[in-house]
Jmol script that loads the backbone (N, CA, C; Angstrom):
load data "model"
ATOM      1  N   UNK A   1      33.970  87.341 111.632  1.00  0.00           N
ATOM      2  CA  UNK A   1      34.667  86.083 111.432  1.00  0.00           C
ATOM      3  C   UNK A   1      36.092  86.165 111.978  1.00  0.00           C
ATOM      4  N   UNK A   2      36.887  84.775 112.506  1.00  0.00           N
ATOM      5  CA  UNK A   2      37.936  84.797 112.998  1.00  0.00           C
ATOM      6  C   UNK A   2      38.915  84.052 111.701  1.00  0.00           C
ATOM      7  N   UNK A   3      40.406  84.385 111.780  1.00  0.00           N
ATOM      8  CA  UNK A   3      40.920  83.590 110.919  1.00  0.00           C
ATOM      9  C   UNK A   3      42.111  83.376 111.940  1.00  0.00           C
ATOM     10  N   UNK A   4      42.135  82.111 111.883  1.00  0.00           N
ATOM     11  CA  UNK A   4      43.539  81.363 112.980  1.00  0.00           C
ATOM     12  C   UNK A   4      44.827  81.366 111.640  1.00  0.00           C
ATOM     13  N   UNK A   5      45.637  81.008 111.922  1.00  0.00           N
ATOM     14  CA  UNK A   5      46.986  81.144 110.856  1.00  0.00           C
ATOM     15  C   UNK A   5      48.226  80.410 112.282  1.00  0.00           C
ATOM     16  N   UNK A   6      48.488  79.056 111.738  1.00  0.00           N
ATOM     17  CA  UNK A   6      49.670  78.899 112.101  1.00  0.00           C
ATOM     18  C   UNK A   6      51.041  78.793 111.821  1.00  0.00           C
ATOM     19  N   UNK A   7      51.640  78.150 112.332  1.00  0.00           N
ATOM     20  CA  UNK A   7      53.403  78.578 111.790  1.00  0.00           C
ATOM     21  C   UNK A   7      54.183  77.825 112.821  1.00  0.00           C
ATOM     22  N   UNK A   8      55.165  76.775 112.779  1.00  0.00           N
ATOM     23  CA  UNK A   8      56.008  76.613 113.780  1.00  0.00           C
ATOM     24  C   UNK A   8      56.512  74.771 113.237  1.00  0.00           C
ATOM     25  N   UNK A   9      55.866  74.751 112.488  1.00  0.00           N
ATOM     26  CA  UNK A   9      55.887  73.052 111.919  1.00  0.00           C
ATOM     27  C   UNK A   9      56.963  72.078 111.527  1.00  0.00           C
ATOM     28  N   UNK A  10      57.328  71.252 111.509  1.00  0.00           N
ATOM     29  CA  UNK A  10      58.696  70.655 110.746  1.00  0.00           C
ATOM     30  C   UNK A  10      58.819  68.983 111.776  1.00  0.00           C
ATOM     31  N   UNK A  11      60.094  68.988 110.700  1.00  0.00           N
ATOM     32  CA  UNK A  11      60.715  67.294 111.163  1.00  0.00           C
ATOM     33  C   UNK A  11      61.696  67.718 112.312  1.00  0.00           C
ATOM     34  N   UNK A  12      61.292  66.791 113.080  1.00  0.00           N
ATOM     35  CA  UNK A  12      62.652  67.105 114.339  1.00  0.00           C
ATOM     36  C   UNK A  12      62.997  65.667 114.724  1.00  0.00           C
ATOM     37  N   UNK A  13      64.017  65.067 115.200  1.00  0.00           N
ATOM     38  CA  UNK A  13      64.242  63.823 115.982  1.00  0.00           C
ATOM     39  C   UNK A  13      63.576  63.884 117.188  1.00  0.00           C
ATOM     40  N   UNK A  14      63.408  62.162 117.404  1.00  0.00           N
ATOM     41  CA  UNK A  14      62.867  62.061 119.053  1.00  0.00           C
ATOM     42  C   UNK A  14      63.569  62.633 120.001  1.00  0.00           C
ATOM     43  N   UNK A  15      62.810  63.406 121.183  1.00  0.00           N
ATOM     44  CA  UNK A  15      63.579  64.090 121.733  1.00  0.00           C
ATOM     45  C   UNK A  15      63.645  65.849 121.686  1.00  0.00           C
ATOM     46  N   UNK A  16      63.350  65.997 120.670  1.00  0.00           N
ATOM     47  CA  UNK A  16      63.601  66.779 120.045  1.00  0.00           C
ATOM     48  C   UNK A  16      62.502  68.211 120.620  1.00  0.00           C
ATOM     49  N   UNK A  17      62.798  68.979 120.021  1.00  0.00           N
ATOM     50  CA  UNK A  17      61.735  70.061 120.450  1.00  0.00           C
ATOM     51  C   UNK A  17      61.256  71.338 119.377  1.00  0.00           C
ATOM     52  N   UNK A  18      59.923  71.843 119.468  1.00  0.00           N
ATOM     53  CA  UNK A  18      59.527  72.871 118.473  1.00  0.00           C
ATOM     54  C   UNK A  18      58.635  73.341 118.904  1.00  0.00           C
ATOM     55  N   UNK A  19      58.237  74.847 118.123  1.00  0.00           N
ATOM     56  CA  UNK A  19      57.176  75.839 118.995  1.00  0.00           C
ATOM     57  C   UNK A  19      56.492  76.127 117.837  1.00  0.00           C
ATOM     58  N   UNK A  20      55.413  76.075 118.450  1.00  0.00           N
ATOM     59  CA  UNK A  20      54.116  76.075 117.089  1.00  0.00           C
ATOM     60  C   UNK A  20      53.136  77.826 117.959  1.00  0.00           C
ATOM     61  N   UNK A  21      52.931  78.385 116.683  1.00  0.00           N
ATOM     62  CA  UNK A  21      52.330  79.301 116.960  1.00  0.00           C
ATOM     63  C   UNK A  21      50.672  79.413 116.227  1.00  0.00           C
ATOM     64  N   UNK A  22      50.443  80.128 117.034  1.00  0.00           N
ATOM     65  CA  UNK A  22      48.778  80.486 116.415  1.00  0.00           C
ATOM     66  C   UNK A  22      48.385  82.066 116.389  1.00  0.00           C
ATOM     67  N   UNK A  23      48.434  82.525 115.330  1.00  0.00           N
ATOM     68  CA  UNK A  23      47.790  84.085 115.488  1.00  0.00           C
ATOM     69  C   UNK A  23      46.150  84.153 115.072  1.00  0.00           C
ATOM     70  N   UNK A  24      45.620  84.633 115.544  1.00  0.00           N
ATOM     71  CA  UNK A  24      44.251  85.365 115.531  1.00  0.00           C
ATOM     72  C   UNK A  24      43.744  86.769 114.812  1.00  0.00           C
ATOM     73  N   UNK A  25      43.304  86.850 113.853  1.00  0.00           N
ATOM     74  CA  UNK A  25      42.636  87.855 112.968  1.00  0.00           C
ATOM     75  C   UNK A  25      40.842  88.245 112.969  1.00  0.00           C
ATOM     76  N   UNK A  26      40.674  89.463 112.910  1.00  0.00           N
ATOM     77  CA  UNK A  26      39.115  89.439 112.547  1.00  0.00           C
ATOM     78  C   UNK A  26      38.383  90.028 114.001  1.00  0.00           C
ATOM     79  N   UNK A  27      37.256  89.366 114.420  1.00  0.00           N
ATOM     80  CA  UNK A  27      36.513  89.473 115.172  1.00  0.00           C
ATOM     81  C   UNK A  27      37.329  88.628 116.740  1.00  0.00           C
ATOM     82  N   UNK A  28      37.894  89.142 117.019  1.00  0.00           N
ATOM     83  CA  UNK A  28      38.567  88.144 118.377  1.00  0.00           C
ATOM     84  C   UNK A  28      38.211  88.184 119.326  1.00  0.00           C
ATOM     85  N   UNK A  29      37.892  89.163 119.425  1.00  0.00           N
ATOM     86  CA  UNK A  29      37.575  89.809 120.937  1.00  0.00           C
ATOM     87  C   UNK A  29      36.497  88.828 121.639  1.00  0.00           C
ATOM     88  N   UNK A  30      35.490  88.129 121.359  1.00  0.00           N
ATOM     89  CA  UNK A  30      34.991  87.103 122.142  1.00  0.00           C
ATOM     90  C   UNK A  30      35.261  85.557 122.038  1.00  0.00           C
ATOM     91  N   UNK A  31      36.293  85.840 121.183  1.00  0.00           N
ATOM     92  CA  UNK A  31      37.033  84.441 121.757  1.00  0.00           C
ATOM     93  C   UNK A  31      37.246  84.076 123.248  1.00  0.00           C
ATOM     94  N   UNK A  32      36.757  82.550 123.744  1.00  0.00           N
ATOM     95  CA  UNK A  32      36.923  82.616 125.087  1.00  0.00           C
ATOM     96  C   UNK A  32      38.096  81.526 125.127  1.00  0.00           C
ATOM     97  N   UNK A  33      38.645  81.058 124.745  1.00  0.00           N
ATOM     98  CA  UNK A  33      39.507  80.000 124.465  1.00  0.00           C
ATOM     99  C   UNK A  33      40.006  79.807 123.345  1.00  0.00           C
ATOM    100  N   UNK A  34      41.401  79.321 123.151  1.00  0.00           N
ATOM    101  CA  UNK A  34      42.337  79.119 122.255  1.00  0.00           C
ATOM    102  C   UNK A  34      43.307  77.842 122.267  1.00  0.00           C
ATOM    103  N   UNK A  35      43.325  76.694 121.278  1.00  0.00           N
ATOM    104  CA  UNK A  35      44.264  75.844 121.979  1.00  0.00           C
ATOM    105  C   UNK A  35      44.806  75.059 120.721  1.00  0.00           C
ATOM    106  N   UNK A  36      44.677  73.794 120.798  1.00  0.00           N
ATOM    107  CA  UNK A  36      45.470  72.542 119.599  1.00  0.00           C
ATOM    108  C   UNK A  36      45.205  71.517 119.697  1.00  0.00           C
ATOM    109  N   UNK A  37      44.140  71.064 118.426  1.00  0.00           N
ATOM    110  CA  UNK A  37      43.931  69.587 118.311  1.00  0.00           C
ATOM    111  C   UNK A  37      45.467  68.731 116.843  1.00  0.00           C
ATOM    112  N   UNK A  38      45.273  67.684 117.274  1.00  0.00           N
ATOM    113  CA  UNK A  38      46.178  67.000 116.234  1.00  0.00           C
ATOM    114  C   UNK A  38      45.074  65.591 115.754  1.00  0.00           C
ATOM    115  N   UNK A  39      45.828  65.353 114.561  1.00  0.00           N
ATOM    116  CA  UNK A  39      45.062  63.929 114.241  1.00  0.00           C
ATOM    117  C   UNK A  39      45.939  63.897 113.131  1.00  0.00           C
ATOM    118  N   UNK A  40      46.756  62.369 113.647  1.00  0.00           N
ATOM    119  CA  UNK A  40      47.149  61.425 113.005  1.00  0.00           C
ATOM    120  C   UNK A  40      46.348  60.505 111.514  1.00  0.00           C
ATOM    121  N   UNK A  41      47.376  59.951 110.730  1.00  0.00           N
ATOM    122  CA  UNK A  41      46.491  59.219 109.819  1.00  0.00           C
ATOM    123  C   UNK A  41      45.655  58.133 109.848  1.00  0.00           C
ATOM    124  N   UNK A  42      44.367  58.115 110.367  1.00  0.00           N
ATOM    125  CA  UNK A  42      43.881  56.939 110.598  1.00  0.00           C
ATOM    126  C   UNK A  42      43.621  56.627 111.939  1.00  0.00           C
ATOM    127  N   UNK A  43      43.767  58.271 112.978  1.00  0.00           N
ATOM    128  CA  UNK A  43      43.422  58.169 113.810  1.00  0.00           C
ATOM    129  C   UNK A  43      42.389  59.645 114.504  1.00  0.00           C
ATOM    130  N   UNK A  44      41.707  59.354 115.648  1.00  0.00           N
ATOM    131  CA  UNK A  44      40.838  59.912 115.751  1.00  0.00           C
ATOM    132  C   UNK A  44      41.508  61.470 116.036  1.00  0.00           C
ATOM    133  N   UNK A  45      41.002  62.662 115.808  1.00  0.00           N
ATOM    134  CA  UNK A  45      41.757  63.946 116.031  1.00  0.00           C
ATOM    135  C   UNK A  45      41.283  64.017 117.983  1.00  0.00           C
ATOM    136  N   UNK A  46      42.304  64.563 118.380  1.00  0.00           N
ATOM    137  CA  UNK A  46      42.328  64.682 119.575  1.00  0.00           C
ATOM    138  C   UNK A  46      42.705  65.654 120.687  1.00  0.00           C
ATOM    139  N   UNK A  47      42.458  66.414 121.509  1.00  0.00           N
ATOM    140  CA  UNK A  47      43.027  67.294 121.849  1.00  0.00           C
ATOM    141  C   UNK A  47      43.986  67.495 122.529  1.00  0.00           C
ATOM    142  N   UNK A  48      45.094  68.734 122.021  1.00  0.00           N
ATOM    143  CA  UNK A  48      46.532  68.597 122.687  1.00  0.00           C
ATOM    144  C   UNK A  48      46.547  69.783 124.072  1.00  0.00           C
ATOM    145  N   UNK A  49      46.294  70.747 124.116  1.00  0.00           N
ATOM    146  CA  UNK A  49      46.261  72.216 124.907  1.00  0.00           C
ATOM    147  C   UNK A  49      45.324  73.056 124.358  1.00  0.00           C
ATOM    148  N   UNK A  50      44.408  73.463 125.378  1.00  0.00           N
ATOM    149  CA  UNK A  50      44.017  74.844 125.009  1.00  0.00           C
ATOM    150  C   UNK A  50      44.364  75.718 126.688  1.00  0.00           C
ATOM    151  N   UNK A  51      44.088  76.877 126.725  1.00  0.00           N
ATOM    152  CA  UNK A  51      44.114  78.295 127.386  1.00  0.00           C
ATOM    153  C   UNK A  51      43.042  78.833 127.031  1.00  0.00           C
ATOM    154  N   UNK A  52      42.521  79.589 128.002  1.00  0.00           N
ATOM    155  CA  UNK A  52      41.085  80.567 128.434  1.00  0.00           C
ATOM    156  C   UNK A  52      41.666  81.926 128.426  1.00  0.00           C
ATOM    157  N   UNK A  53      40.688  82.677 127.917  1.00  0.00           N
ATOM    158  CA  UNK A  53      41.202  84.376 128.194  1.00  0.00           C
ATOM    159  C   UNK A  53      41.883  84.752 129.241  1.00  0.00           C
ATOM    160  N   UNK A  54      41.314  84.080 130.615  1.00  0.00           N
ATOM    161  CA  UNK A  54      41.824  83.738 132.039  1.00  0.00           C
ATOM    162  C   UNK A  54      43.096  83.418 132.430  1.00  0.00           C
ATOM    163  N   UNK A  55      43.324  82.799 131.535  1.00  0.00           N
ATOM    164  CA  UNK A  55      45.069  81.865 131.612  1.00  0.00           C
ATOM    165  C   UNK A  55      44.617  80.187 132.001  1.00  0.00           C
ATOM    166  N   UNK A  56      43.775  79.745 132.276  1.00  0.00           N
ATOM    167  CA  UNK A  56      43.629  78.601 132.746  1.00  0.00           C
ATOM    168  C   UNK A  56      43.805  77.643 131.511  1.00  0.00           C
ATOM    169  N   UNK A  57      44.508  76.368 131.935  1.00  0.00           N
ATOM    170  CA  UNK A  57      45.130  75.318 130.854  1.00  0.00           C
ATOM    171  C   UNK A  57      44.576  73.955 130.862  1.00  0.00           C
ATOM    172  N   UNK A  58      44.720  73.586 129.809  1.00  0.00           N
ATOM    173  CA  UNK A  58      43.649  71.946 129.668  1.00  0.00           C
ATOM    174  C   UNK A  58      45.013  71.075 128.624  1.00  0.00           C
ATOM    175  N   UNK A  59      45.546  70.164 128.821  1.00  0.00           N
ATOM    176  CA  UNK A  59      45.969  69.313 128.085  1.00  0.00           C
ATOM    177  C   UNK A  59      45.473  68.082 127.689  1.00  0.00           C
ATOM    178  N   UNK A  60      45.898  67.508 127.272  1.00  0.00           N
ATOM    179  CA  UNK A  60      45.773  66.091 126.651  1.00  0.00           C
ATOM    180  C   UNK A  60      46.546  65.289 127.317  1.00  0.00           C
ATOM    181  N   UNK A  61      46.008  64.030 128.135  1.00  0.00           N
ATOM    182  CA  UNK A  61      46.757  63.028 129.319  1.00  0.00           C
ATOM    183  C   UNK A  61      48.342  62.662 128.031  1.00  0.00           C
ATOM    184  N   UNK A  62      48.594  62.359 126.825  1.00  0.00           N
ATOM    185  CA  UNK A  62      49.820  62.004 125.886  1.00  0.00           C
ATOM    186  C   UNK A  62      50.176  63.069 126.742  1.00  0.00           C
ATOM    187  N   UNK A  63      50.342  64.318 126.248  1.00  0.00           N
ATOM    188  CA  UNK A  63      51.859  65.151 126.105  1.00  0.00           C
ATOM    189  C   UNK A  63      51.587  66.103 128.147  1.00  0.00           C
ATOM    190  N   UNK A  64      50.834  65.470 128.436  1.00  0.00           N
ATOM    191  CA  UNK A  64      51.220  66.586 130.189  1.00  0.00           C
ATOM    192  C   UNK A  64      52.650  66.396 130.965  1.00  0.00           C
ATOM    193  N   UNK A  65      53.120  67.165 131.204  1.00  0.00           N
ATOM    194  CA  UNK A  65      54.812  67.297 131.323  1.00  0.00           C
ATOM    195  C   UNK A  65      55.750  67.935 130.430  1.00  0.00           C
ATOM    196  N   UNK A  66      54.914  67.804 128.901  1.00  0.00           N
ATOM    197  CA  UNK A  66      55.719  67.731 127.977  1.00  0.00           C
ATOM    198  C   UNK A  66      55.740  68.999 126.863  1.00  0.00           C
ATOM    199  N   UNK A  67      54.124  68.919 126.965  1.00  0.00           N
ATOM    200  CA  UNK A  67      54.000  70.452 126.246  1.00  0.00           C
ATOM    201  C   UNK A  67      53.548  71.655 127.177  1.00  0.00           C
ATOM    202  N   UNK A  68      53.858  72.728 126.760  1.00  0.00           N
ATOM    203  CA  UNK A  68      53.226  74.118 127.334  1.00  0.00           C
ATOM    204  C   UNK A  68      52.346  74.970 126.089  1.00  0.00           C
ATOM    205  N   UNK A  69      51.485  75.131 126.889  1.00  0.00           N
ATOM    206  CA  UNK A  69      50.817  76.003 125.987  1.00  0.00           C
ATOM    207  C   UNK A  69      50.676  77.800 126.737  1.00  0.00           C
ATOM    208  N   UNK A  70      51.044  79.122 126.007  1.00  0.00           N
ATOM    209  CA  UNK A  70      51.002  80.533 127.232  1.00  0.00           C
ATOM    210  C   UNK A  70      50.792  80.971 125.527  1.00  0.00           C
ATOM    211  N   UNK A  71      50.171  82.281 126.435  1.00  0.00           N
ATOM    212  CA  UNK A  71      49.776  83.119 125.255  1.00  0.00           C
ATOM    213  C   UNK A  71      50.646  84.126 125.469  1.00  0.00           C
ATOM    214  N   UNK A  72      51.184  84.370 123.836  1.00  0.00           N
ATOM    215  CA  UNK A  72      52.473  85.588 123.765  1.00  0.00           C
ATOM    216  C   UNK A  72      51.597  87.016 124.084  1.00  0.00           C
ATOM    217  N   UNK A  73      52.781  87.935 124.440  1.00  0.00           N
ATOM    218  CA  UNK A  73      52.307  89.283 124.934  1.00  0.00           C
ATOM    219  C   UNK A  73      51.044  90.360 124.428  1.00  0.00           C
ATOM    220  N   UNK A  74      51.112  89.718 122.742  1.00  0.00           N
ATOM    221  CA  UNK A  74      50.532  90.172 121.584  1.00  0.00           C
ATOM    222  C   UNK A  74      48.997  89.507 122.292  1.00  0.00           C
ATOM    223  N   UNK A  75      47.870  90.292 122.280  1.00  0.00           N
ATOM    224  CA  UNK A  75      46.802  89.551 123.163  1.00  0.00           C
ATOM    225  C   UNK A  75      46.011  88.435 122.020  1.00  0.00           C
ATOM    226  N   UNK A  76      46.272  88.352 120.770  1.00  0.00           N
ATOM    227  CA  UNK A  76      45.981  87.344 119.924  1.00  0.00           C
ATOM    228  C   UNK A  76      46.907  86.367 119.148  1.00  0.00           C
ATOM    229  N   UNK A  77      47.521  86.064 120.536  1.00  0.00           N
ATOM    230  CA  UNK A  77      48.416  84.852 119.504  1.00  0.00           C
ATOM    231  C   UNK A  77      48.777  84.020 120.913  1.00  0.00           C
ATOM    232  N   UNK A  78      48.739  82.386 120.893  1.00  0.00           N
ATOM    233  CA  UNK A  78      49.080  81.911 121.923  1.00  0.00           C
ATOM    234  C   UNK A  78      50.469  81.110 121.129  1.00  0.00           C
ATOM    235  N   UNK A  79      51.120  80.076 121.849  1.00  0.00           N
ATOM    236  CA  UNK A  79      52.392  79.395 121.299  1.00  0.00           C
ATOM    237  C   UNK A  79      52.283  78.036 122.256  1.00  0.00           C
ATOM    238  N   UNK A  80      52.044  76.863 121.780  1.00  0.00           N
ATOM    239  CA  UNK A  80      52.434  75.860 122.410  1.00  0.00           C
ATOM    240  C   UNK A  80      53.890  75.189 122.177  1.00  0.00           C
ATOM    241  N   UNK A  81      55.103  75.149 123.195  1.00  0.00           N
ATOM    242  CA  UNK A  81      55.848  74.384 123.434  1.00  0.00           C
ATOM    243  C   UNK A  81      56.104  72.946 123.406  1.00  0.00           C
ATOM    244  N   UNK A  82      56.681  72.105 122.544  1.00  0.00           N
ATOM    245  CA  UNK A  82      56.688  70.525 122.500  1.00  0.00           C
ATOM    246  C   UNK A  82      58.034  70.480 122.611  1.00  0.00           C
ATOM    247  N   UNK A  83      58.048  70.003 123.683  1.00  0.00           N
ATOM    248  CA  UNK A  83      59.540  69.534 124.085  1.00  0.00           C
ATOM    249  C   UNK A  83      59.543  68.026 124.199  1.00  0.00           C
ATOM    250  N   UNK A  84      60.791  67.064 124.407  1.00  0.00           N
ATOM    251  CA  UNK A  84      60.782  65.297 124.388  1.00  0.00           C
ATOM    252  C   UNK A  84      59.949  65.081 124.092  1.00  0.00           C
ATOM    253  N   UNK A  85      59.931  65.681 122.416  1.00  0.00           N
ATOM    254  CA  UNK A  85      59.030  65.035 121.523  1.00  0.00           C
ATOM    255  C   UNK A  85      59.251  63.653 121.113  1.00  0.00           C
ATOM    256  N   UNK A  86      58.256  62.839 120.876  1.00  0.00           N
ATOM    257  CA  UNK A  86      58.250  61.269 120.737  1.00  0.00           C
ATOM    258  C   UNK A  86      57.715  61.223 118.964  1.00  0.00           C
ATOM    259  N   UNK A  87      58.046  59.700 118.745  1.00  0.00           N
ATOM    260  CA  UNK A  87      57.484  59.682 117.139  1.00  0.00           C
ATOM    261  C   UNK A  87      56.059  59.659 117.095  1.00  0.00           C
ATOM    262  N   UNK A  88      55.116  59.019 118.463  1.00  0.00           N
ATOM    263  CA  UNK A  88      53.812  59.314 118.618  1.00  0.00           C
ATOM    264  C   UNK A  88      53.423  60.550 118.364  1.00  0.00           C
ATOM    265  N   UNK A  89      53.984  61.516 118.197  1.00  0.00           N
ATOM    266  CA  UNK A  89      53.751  63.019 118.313  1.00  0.00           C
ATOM    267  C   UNK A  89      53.575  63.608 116.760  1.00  0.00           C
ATOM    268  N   UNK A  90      53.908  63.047 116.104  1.00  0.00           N
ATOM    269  CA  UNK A  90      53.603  62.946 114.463  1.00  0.00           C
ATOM    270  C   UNK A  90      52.009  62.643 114.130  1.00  0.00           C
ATOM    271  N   UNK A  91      51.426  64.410 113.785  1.00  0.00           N
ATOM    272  CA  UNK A  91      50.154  64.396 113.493  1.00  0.00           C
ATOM    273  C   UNK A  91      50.606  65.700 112.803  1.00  0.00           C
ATOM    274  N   UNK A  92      49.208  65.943 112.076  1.00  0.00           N
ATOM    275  CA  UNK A  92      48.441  67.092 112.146  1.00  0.00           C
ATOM    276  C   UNK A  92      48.099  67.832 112.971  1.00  0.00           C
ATOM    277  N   UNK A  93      48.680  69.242 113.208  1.00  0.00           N
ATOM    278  CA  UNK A  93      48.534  69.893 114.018  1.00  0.00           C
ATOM    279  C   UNK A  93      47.408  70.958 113.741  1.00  0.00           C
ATOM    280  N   UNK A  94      46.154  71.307 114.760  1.00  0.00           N
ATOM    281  CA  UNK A  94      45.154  72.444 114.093  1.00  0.00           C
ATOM    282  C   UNK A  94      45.093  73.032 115.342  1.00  0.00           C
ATOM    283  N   UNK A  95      45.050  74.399 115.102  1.00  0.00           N
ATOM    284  CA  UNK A  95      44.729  75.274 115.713  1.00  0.00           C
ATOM    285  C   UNK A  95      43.548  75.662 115.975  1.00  0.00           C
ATOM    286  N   UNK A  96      42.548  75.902 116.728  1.00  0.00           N
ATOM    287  CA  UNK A  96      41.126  76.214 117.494  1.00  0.00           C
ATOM    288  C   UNK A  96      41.036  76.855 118.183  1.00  0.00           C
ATOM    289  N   UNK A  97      39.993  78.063 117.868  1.00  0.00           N
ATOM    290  CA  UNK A  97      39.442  78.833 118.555  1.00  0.00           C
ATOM    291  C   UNK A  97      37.612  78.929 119.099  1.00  0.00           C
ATOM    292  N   UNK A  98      37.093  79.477 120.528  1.00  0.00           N
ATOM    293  CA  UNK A  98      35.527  79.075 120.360  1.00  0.00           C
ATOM    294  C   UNK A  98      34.932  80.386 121.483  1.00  0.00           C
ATOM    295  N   UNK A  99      34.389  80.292 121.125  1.00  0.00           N
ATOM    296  CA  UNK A  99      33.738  81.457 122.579  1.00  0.00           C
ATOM    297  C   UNK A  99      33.330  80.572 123.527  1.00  0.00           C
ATOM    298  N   UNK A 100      32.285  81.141 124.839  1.00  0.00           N
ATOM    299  CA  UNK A 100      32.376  80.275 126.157  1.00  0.00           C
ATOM    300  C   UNK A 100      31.482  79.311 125.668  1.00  0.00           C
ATOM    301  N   UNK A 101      30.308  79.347 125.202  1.00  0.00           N
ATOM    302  CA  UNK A 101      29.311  78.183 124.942  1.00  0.00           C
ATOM    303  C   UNK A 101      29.688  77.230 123.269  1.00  0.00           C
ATOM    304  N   UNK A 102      30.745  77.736 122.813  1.00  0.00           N
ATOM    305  CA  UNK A 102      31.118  76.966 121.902  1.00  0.00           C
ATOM    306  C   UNK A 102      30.013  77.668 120.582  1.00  0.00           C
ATOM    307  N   UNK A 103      29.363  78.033 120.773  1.00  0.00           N
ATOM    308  CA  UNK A 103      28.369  78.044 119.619  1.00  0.00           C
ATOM    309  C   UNK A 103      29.348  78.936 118.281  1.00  0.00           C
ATOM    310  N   UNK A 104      30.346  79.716 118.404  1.00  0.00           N
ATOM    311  CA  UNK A 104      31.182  80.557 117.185  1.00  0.00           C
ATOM    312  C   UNK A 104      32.348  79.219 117.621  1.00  0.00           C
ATOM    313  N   UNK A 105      33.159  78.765 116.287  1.00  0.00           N
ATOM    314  CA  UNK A 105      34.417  78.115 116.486  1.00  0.00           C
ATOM    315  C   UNK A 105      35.289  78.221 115.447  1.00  0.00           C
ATOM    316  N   UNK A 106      36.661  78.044 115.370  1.00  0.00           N
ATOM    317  CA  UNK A 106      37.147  78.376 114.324  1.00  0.00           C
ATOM    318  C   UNK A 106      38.214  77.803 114.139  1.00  0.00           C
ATOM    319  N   UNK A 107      38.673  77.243 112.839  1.00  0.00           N
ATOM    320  CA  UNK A 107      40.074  76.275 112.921  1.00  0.00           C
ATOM    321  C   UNK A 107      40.933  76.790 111.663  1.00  0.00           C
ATOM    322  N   UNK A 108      42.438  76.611 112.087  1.00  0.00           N
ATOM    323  CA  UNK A 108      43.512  76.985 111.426  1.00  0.00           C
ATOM    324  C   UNK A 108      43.266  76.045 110.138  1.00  0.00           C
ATOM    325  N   UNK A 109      44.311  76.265 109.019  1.00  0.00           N
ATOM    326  CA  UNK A 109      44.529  75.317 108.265  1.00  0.00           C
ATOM    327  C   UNK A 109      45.600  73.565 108.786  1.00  0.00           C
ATOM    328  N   UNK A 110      46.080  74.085 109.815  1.00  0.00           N
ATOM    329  CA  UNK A 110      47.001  73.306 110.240  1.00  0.00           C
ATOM    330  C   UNK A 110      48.174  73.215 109.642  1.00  0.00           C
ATOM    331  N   UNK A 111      49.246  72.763 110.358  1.00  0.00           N
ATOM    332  CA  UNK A 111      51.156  72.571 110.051  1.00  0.00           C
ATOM    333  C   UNK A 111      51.102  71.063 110.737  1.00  0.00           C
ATOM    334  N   UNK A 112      52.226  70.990 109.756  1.00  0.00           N
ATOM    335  CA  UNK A 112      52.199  69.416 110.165  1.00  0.00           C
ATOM    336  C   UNK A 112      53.698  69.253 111.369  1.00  0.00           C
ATOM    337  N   UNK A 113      53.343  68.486 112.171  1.00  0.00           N
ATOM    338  CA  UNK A 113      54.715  67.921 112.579  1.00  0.00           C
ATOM    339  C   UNK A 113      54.984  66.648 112.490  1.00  0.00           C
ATOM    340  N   UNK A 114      56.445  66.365 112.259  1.00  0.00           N
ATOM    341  CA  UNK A 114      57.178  65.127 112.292  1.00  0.00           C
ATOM    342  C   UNK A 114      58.044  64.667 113.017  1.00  0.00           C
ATOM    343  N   UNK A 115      58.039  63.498 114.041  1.00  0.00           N
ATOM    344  CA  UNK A 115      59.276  63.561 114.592  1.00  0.00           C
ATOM    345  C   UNK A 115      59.896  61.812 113.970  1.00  0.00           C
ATOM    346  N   UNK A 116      61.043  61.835 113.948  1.00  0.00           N
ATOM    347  CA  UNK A 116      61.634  60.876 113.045  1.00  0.00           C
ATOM    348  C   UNK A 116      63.044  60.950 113.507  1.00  0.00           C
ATOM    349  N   UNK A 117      64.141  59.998 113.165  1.00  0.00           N
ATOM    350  CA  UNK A 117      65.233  59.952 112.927  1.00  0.00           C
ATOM    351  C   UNK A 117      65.791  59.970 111.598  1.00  0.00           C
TER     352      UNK A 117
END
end "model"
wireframe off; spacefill off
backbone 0.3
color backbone group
């Protein structure tokens, strides 16, 4: 079994910027991908970034320009970047992990972010 664990969450103003992390525990090693869904209240959860063992990157058409997603040196932990963050950007943040055919998957508890004045 995998256990995701994130960390990086909070209120920031528009504009604003924060780094959300994801560490990886357990069985990792066939993890083939790692990334970040969010879902708002009352809205559908959606995907923000993931990364492949490979390095290859997938965003979400909202935040391209805006976020980065790289995996830190540590080979089980990636970090997505949200920079000119908007108040649209106020969700639930979850962390996800899956191997290549999806069939093992695994999700954080999630951190919330806020952006506000």
């Amino acid at each position: 079994q995998v256990q995701l664990v994130e960390s990086g969450g909070g209120l920031v103003q528009p504009g604003g910027s924060l780094r959300l992390s994801c560490a990886a525990s357990g069985s990792i090693f066939s993890i083939y991908a790692m990334g970040w869904y969010r879902q708002a209240p009352g809205k559908q959860r959606e995907l923000v970034a993931a990364i492949t063992s490979g390095g290859t990157t997938n965003y979400g058409d909202s935040v391209k320009g805006r976020f980065t997603i790289s995996r830190d040196k540590i080979k089980n932990t990636v970090w997505l970047q949200m920079n000119s963050l908007k108040p649209e950007d106020t969700a639930f943040y979850y962390c996800h992990g899956a191997n290549a055919d999806e069939s093992s998957q695994y999700w954080g508890q999630g951190t919330q972010v806020a952006v506000s004045s």
